[in-house]
C-alpha positions as CSV (number, residue, x, y, z in Angstrom):
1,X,-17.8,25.2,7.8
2,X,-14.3,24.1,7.9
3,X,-12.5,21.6,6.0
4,X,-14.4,18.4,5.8
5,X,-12.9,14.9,7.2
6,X,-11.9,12.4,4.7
7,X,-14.4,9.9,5.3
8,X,-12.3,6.0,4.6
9,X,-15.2,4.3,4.0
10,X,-16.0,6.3,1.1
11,X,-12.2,6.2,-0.1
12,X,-12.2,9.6,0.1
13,X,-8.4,11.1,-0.1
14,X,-8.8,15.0,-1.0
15,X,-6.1,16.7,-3.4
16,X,-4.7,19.2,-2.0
17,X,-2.3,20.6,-4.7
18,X,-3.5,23.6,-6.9
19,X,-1.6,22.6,-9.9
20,X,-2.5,19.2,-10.4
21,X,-6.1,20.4,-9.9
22,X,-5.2,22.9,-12.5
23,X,-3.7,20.7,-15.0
24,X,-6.7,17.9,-14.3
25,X,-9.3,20.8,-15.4
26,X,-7.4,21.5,-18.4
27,X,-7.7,17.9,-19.9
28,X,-11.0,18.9,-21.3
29,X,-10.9,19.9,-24.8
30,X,-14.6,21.6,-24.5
31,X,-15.6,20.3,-27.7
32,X,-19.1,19.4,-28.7
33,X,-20.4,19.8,-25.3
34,X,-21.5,23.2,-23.3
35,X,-21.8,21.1,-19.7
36,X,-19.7,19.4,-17.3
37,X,-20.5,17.0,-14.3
38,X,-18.0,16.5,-11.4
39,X,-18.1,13.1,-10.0
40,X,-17.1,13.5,-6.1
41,X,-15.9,16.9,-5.9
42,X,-15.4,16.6,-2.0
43,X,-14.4,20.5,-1.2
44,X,-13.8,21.7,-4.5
45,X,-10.1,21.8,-5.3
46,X,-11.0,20.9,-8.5
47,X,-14.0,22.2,-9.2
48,X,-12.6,26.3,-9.0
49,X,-10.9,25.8,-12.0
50,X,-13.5,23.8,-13.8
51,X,-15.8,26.8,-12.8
52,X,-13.4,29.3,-14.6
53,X,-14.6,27.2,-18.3
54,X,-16.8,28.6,-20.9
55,X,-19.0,25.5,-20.1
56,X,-22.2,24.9,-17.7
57,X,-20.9,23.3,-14.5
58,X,-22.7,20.8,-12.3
59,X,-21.5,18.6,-9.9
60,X,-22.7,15.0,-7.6
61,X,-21.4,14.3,-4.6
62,X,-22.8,11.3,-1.9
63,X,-21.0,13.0,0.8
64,X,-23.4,15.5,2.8
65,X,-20.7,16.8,4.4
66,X,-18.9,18.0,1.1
67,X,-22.1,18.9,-0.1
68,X,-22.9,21.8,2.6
69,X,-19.1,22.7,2.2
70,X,-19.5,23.3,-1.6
71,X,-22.6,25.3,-1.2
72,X,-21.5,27.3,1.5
73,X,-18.0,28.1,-0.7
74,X,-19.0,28.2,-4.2
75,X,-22.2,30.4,-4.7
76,X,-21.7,30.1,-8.6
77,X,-22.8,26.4,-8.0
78,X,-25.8,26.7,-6.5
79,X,-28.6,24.8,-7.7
80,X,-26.0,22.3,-9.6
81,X,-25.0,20.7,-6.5
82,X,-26.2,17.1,-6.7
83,X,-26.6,15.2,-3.4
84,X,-26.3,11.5,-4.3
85,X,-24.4,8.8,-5.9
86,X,-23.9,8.6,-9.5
87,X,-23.8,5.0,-10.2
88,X,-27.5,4.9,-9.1
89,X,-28.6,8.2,-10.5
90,X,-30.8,8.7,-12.9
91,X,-28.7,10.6,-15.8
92,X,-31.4,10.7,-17.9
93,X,-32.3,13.8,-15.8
94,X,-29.8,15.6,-16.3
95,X,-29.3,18.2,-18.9
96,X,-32.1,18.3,-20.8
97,X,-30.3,14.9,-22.9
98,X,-28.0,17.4,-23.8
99,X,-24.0,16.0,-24.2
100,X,-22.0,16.5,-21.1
101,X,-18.1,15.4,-20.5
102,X,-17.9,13.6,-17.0
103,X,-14.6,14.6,-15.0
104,X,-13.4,13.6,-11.3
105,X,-10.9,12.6,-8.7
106,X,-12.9,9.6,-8.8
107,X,-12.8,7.2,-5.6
108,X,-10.6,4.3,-6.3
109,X,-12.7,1.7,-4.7
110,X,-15.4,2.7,-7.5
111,X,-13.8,4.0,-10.4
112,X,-14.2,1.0,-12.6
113,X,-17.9,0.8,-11.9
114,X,-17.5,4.9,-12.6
115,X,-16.4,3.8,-16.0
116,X,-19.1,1.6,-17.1
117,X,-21.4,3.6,-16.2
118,X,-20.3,6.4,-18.1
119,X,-20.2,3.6,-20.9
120,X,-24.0,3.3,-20.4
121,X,-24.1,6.5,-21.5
122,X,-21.8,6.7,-24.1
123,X,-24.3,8.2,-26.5
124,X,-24.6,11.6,-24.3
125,X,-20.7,11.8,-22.9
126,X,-18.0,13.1,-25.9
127,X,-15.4,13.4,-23.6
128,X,-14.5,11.9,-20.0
129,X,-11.4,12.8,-18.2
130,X,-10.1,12.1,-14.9
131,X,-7.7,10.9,-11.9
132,X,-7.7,6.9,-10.8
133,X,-5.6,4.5,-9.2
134,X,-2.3,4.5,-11.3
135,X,-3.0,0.6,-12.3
136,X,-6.3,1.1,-13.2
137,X,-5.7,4.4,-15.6
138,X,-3.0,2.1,-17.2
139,X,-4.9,-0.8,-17.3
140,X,-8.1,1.6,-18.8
141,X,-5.6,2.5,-21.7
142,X,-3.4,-0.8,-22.3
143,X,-3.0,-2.4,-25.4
144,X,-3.9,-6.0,-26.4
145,X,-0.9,-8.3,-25.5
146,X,-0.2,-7.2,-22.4
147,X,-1.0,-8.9,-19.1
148,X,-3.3,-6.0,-17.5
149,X,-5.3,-5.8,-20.6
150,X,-8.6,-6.9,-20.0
151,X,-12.4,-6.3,-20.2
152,X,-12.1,-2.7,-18.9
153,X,-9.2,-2.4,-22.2
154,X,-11.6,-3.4,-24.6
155,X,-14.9,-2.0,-23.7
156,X,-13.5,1.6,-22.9
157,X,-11.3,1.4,-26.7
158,X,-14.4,0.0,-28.8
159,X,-15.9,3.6,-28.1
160,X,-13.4,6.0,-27.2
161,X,-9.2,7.1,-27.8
162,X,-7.9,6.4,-24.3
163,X,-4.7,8.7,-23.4
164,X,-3.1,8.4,-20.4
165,X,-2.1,11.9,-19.5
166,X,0.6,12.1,-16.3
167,X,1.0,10.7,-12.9
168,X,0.4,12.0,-9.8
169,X,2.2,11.3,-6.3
170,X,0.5,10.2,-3.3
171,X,2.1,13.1,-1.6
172,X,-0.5,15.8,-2.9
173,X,-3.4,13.9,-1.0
174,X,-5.0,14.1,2.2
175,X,-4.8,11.2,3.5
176,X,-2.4,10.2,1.2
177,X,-3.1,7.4,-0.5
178,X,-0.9,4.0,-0.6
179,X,-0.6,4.2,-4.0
180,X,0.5,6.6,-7.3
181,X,-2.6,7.5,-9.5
182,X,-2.9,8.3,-13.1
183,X,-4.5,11.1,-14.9
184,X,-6.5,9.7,-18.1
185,X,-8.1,11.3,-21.2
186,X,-11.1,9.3,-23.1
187,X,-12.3,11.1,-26.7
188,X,-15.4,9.8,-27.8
189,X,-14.5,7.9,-31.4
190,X,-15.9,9.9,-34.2
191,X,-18.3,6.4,-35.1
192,X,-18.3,5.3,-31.6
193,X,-21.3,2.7,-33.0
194,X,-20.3,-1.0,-33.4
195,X,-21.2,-2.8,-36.6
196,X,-22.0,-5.9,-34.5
197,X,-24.9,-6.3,-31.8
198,X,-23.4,-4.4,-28.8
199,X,-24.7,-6.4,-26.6
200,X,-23.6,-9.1,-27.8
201,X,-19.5,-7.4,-27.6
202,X,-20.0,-7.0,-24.5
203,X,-21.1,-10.2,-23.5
204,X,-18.4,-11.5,-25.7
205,X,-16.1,-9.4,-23.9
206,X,-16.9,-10.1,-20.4
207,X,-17.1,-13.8,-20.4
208,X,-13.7,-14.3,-22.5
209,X,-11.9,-12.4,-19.8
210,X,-13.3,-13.7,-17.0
211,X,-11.2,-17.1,-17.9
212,X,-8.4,-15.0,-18.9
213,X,-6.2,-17.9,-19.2
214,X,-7.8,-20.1,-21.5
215,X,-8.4,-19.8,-25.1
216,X,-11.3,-18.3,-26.6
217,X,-12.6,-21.7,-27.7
218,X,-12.9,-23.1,-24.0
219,X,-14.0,-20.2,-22.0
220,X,-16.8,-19.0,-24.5
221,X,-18.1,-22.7,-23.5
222,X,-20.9,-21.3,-22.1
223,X,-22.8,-19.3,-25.3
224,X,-23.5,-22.6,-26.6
225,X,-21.1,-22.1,-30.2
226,X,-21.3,-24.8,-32.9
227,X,-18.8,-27.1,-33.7
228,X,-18.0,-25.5,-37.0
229,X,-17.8,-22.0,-35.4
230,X,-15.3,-23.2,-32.4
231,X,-13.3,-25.1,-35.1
232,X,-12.4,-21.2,-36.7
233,X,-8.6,-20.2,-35.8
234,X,-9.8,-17.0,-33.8
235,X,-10.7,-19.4,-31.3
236,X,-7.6,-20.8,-30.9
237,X,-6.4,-17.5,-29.1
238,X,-6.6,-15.8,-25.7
239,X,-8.4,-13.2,-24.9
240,X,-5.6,-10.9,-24.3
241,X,-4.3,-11.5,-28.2
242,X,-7.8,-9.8,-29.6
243,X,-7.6,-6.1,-29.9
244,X,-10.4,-4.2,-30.7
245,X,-11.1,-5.0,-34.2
246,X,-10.9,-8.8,-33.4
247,X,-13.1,-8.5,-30.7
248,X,-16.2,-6.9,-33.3
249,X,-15.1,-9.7,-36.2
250,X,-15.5,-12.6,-33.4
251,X,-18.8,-11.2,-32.2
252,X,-19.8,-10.9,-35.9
253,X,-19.0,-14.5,-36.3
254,X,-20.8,-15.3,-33.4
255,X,-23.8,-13.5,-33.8
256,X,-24.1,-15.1,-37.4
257,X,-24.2,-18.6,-35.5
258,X,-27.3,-17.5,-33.5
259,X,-26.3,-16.7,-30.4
């Protein structure tokens, strides 16, 4: 088979440059893990050099297409080629339970939902690496304070050191995109486990961001706080003021109200 079409309805936009490829595969530090899953490897540019790790490869890729080009070029990954689409996959499945790092050129009209899935599953994945939309990468590593800090900040930090890596010009794409994108590392956090009801965080999370623009005391309205509790000075603030920490010590307080 020859080269497959980009397909735009699956934002597919195929790198095409051998060192960026190269320097993508060689984010993973390979630590506490022996596999690797691919997220939309499309013809493989990446995956060769993934291939060349001492770790198990296996890759997942919705596009058929892709998927009879990758087994008709890459005999060492035959019977790890997953047909189908990894937001509704059944991970459990894979591995045996065994840890696995998640890696990709990940479409930029799903990435986010990429990343909280992966977050599902943060007990299994050490280590998740990877190539976005330039915005989102920064936005998946900003700090509290800043105006593109939000939910997708906080949740990604609570359980993993997010480092982003280098960016990457449109002009090693086909298509090329309209847009930069941004190479990011995430590191599992040694105690990646929350001493509050995670749940709860990120409920918490979610619905202070979603009214960005008010204080915490008026757009947490809706998880029925007491008077006492809304009258603490955390509440006063904005969700982009909270980092991290202040995110687990105002679910603490709210979980000790009930909620």
């Amino acid at each position: 088979m020859d080269k497959v079409k980009a397909k735009k309805h699956l934002g597919q936009h195929f790198l095409n440059d051998e060192n960026t490829a190269r320097r993508i595969a060689d984010t993973l530090n390979l630590e506490g893990y022996d596999h690797i899953l691919e997220i939309g490897p499309g013809m493989g540019v990446l995956t060769k050099y993934l291939l060349d790790k001492p770790v198990n490869v296996s890759v997942i890729e919705i596009d058929t297409e892709s998927v009879d080009y990758l087994n008709g070029h890459y005999p060492k990954l035959h019977g790890h080629i997953i047909s189908g689409d990894f937001l509704k996959y059944n991970i459990n499945t894979l591995f045996d339970g065994k840890p696995f790092a998640v890696i990709g050129n990940f479409p930029y009209n799903i990435s986010s939902q990429i990343v909280f899935r992966a977050l599902e599953f943060r007990e299994r994945i050490p280590e998740f690496s990877g190539m976005f939309q330039k915005e989102v990468a920064e936005r998946i590593c900003e700090k509290q304070g800043s105006k593109t800090y939000g939910i997708l900040s906080v949740l990604v930090q609570a359980f993993y050191d997010a480092e982003y890596l280098f960016t990457v010009s449109e002009h090693v794409f086909t298509p090329p995109p309209k847009v930069k994108s941004g190479v990011l590392r995430l590191t599992r956090k040694p105690d990646f486990h929350l001493p509050c009801n995670e749940k709860l965080f990120f409920n918490v999370v979610k619905t202070a961001f979603q009214q960005r623009r008010k204080t915490l005391r008026n757009s947490l309205k809706t998880l029925n706080l007491s008077d006492s509790l809304r009258e603490d000075a955390i509440f006063a603030l904005r969700p982009e003021q909270l980092g991290v920490a202040q995110f687990i010590e105002l679910t603490l307080k709210i979980q000790s109200d009930g909620v």
